[in-house]
N, C-alpha and C positions, 0 to 999 in steps of 0.2 A: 434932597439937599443935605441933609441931617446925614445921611448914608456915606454921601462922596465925604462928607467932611470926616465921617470918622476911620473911612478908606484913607484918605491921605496922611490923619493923623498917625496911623497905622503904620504907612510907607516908612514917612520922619522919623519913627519909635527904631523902624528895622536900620533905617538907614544908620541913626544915631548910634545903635548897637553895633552894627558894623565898621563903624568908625574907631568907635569904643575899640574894639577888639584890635585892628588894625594896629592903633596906636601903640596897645602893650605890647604886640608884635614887634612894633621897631624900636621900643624901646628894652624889649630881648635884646635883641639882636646888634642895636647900639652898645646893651653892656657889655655883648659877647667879642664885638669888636674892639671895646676898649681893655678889655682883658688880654685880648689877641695884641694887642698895640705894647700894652705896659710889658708881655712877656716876650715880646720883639726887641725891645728896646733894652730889657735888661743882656738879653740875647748876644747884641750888638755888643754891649759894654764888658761883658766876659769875651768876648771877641777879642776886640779891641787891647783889651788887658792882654791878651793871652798872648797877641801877636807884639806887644811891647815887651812885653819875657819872652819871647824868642827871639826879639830881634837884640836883645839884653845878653842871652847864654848865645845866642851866636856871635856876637861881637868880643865875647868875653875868652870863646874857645879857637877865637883866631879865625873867624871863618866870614866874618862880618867888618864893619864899617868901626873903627876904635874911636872915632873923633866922635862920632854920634856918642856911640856908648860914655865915651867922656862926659860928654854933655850932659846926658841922660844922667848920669850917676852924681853928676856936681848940681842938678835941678832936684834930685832926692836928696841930696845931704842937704841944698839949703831950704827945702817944706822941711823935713827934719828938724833942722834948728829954728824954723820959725814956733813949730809944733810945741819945743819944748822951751823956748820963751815964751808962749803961751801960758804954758802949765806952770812956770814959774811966778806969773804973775800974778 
């Protein structure tokens, strides 16, 4: 009796430890996905920018959409001036 008990206690110790391990495992692999995530997404956002400046010099050098870029350019002057009643204040 005394024997199976310290057999199982035994199993539980391995099990425990295996579990143990497991965990840091996915908590690897969780950080390594969330690094993966945060350098996707800045990814996206140089993207993003990049393709709003060329759709900027393309509108600019005649080749593009000029109402958009209107647009575009009168939505930067006015963050611009919000910016700098900001800074005034």
């Amino acid at each position: 009796m005394l024997e199976g008990l310290r057999q199982r206690i035994e199993q539980l110790i391995a099990l425990y430890e295996a579990e143990k391990a497991e965990n840091q495992r996915l908590r690897e692999e969780l950080h390594e996905c969330e690094e993966t995530g945060k350098n996707l997404r800045e990814q996206i956002m140089e993207l993003e920018s990049e393709i709003e400046t060329r759709k900027l010099t393309e509108a600019f050098t005649g080749g593009g959409d000029k109402k958009a870029a209107r647009e575009k350019v009168d939505t930067l002057i006015r963050e611009i001036g919000k910016c700098i009643s900001c800074l005034e204040d």
